[in-house]
N, C-alpha and C positions, 0 to 999 in steps of 0.2 A: 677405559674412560668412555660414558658415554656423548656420541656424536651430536654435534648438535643440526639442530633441525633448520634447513634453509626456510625461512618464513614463504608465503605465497606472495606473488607480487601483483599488484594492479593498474592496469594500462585506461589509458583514457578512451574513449568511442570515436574522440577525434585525431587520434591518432599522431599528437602534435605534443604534448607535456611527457614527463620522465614516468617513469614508473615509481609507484610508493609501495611502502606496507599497508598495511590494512588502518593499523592508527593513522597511517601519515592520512589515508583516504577520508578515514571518518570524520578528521577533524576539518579535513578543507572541506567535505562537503563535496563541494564541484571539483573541476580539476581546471587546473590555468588558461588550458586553450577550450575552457566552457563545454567541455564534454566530460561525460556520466563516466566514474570508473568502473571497473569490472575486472573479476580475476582472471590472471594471464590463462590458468586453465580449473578445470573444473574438475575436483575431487569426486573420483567416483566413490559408491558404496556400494557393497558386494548384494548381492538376492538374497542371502540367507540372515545379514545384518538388520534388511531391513523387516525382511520376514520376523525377526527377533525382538522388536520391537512392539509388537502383540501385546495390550495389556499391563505395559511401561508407564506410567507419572508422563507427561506430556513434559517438565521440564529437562528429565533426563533422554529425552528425543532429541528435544531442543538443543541439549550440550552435546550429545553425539554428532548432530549435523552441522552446528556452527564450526564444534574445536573444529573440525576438517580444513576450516577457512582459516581458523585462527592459530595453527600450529607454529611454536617458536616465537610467538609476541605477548602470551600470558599462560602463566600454569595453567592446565585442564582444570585442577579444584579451585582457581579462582573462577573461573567460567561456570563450574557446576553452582558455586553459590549465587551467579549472578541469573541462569537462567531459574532456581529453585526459589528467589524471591522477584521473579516479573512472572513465574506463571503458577499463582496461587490460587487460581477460577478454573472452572470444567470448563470443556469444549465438546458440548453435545453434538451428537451424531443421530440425528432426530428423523425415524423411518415413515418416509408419506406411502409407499406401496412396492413391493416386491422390493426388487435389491434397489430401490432409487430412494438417495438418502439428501437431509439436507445436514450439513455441517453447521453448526451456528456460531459465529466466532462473535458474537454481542455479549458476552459473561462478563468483561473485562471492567476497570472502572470508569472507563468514559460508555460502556454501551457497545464496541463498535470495533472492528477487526483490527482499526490500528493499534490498538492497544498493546497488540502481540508486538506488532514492531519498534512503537515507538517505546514502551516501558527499557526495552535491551536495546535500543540505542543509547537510551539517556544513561544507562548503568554501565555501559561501555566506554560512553564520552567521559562520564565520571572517574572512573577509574584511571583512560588517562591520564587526564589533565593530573590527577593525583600526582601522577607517577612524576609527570612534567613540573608541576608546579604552575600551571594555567590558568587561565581559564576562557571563555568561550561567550559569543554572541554569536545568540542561533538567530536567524532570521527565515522563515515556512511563509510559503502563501498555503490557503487552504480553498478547499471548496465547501468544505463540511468539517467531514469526521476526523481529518488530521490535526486541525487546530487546538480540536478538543483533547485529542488522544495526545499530543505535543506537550501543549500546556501543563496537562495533569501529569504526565512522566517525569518533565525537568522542573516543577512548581517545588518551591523551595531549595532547590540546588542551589551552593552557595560560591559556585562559580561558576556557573551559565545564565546569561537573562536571556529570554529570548523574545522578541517582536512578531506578530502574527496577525499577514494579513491577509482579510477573508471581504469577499463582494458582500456588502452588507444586505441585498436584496434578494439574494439566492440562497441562504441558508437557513436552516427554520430558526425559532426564537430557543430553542433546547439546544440545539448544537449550539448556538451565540452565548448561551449562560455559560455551556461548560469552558467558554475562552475568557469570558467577559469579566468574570466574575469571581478572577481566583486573584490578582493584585501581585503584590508580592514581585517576584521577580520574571512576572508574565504581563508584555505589554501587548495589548489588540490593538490593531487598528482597521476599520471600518472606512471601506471604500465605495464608491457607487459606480463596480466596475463590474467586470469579469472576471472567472477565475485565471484567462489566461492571461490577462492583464495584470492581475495583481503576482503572477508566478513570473513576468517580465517585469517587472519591477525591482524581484530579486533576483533574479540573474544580472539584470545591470549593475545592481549593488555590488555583486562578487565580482564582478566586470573593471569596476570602477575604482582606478590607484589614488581618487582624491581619500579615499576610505578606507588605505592601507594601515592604517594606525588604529583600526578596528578590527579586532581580533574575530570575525565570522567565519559561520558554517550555517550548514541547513539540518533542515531534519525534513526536508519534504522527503518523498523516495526516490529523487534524487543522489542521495545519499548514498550508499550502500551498506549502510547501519543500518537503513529501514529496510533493505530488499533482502537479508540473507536470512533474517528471524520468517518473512516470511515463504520461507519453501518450507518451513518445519509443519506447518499442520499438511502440507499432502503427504509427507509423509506420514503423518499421524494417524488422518482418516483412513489410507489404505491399510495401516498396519489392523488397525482395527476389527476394520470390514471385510477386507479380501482374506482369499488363500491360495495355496497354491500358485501364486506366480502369475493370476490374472492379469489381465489389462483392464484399467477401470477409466473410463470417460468423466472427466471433470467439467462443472458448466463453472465459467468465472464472471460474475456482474465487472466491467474495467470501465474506470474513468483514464487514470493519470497511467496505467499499467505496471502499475508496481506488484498488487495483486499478482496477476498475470505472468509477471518475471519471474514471481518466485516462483510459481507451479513449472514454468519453463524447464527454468534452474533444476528444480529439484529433476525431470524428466530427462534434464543429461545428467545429474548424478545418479541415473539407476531405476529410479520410480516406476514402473511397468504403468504406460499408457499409453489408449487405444486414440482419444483424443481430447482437448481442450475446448473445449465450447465457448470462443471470447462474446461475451453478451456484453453489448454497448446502448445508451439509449439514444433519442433522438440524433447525437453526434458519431455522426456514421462515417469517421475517415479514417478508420479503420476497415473497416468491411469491404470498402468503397476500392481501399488500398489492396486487400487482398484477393478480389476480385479483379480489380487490373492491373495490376502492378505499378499502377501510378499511384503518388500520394499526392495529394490533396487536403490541407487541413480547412479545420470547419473555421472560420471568423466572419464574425463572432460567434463563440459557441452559444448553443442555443438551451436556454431555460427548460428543463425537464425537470419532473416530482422527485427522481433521481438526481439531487442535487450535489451528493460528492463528487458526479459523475458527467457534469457539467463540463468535459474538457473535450477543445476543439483541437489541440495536439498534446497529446502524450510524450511527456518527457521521455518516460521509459520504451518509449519506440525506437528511442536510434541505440538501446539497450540489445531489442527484441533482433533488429537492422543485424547488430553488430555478430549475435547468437550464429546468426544464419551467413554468414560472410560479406554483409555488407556494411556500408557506412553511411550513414545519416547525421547532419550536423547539427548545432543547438536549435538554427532554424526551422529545418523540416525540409533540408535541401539534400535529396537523395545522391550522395558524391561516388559510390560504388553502390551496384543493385544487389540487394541478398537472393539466395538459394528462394526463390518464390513457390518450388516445385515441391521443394522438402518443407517451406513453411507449410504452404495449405495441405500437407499432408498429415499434418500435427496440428493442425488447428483449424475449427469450422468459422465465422465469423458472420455474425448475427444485429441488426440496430432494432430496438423494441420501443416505440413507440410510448407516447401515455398513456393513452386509450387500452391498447396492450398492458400495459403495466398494471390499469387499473384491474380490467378483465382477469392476468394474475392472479390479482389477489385476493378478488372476490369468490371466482375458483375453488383456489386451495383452500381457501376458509371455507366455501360448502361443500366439498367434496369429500375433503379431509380433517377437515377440522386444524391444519396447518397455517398459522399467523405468519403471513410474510409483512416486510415492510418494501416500499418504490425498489432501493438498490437487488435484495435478492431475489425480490418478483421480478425482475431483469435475466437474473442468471435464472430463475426455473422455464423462465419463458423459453429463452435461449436452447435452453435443455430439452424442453418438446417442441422446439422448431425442426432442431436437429434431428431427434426421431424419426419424428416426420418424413423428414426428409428421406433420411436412409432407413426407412423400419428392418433392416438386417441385423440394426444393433439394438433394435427394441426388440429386448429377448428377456421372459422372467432372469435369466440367468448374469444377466450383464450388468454388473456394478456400476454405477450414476452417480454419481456425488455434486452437490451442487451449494454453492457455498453463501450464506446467508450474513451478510457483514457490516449487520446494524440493528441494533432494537427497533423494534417497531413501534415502543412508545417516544422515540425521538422524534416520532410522524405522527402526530394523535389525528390533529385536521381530518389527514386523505386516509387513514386507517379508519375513523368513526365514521367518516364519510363513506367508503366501501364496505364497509361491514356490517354498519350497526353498533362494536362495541368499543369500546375505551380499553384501549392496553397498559396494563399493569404496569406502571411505575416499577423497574428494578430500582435495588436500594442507590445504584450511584445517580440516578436521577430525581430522587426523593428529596423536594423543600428548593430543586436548585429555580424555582419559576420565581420566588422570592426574594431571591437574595441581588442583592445591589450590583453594578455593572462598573467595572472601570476599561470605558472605551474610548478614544480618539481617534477623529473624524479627521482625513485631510484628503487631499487633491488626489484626482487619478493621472498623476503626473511626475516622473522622475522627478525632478526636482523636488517638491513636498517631499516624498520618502527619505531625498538626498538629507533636505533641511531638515527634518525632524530626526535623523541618526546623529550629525552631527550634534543638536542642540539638546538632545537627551543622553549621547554617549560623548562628552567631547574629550580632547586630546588630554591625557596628562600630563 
């Protein structure tokens, strides 16, 4: 008789709720005592696995690195069909000079990296609740690209509705269409806030027993639906590019560090890497943090052209905290200090400016003829600060990956404005500047959020 497979379990950051499975994690979203779960340990994958992945379909990546996580709570060939229909777009590996490559994860059909995540969360959530008989009210704050990527993943699911809210003044008018403008069982709402503001707003929610008779979760990367889709493209990129069992230095543009987590993640399950390059903009309490081992968040965070990336604390920090033996709480209050020796050992940490950003982009569009947009003119910047710095690893020879994770016609403004030219509309931004908006405007204040769940989802 074949044995059955002990599922993996998931422990909270805060070190204070029970442990779940992977469904029980996905569906809460948060975990009760308001900390990020994460798995009790982390599946490795053998060198020759991943070396074998050379030349693979990008969703059979995907289903070799997630089942790891998901063994014992869904057949492997339910998973295969689920990552074969979320990853149906290329993911170019687009070469600026010698081995220094840019990844571009904007194929997708909101434009923009979450896509990878959020498409296999929503496909995941789905299948649960099947299985349950459920169903779900997602509630995301965004800064940008989540909302969109969110929206378009669960838009038509016909048992998730989910609320999404975004600082109405930070985000361009393209990222807003792709929230605003889908109806259905996707409600926006527009705030005249922060992003860190509107991402406290739902955490109070989840916080909040007046609102236990609402069935929530999140889909920010918070989650950990959103964080484990993405460690699959570093695996991706290096199967690609490398040989031999290289170490390849990755640059990461991070806002909220979710990005970030998964390249982490994927670096303890095996990945050969020399280092991570965290490129942050203006909102420097990271850098600031791994520089002195103090943390310090930014408030308010501060308005940069990198507008996903608009975050004065990172959720996925007391993630990152947790990785390296420490502990970090919902607030940003360091309760045990991590491994800071081993962190900056594994990771460079970098703040780029706008001025920076723009010089970027102007750059690599004369140099190379390489279109960046704000967010991964952040990570290439990052990318040649680092050099820089250490020219030992600026070697023809040494792999550079830098990861670009957003169209650049979601930026037309500071794109035509740096360059000279207008970027080509892909087709999922094609006709959406047209189309009609269904947005609601309320207060940047607990209570308006409180009032409008209640009076759009009430008790049955």
């Amino acid at each position: 008789m074949k044995e059955m497979i002990k599922p993996l379990l998931y422990y909270s950051t805060n070190l204070h709720a029970e442990k779940v499975v992977f469904r029980q994690a996905l569906l809460k979203g948060q975990a009760p005592d308001l900390g990020l779960y994460m798995p009790e340990h982390i599946p490795v994958i053998p060198s020759n696995e991943i070396l074998a992945y050379a030349g693979k379909p990008y969703y059979k990546i995907a289903w070799d690195v997630t089942r790891r996580f998901l063994e014992g709570e869904m057949p492997e060939q339910d998973l295969l069909e689920i990552t074969r229909d979320c990853y149906d777009f290329e993911v170019p590996l687009e070469k600026v000079m010698g081995r220094k490559y840019i990844m571009r994860l904007d194929r997708g059909p909101t434009a923009s990296f979450k896509d990878f995540a959020a498409r296999m969360m929503g496909r995941l959530m789905q299948y649960s609740l099947k299985q349950e008989h459920n169903r779900l009210l997602i509630l995301t704050a965004t800064s940008g690209d989540t909302g969109s990527a969110v929206s378009n993943a669960f838009f038509g699911l016909d048992n998730i509705d989910v609320v999404v809210l975004f600082p109405e003044n930070e985000v361009t008018a393209r990222q807003r269409k792709q929230m605003t403008t889908l109806g259905n069982n996707i409600r926006s709402l527009a705030l005249d806030a922060k992003f860190d503001e509107c991402q406290s707003l739902v955490k109070k929610a989840f916080a909040d027993p007046g609102l236990d008779h609402l069935p929530l979760s999140s889909a920010n990367s918070i989650n950990i639906g959103r964080l484990l889709p993405q460690i699959v493209y570093y695996f991706y990129a290096y199967a690609q590019l490398a040989s031999d069992g290289e170490k390849a230095i990755y640059s990461i543009p991070s806002g909220n560090f979710g990005d970030m987590m998964g390249g982490v993640m994927a670096m303890k399950m095996g990945l050969p890497v020399k280092k991570f390059v965290i490129a942050t903009n203006g909102n420097d309490e990271f850098p600031r943090y791994l520089y002195s081992g103090i943390y310090q968040k930014v408030v308010p965070s501060r308005n940069c052209i990198s507008s996903a990336m608009n975050v004065g604390h990172p959720s996925n920090l007391a993630r990152l905290v947790a990785l390296y033996g420490g502990v970090m709480d919902e607030t940003g209050v360091m309760v045990r200090d991590a491994d800071m020796e081993q962190m900056r050992e594994d990771l460079f940490a970098i703040s780029v400016d706008d001025d920076e950003t723009r010089r970027t982009i102007a750059d690599a569009w004369k140099d190379h003829q390489i279109l960046l947009e704000p967010h991964g003119a952040v990570g290439w910047a990052g990318l040649k600060n680092y050099l820089n710095q250490f020219p030992e690893d600026d070697t023809p020879g040494q792999l550079c990956i830098s990861l670009e994770t957003a169209h650049p016609a979601k930026f037309p403004e500071e794109i035509r404005k740096i360059t000279g030219i207008d970027p080509e509309l892909p087709a999922s931004l094609q006709g959406i500047d047209t189309l009609p908006e269904h947005v609601v405007r309320i207060g940047n204040d607990y209570s308006s959020f409180r009032t409008y769940l209640h009076t759009g989802f009430p008790k049955t």
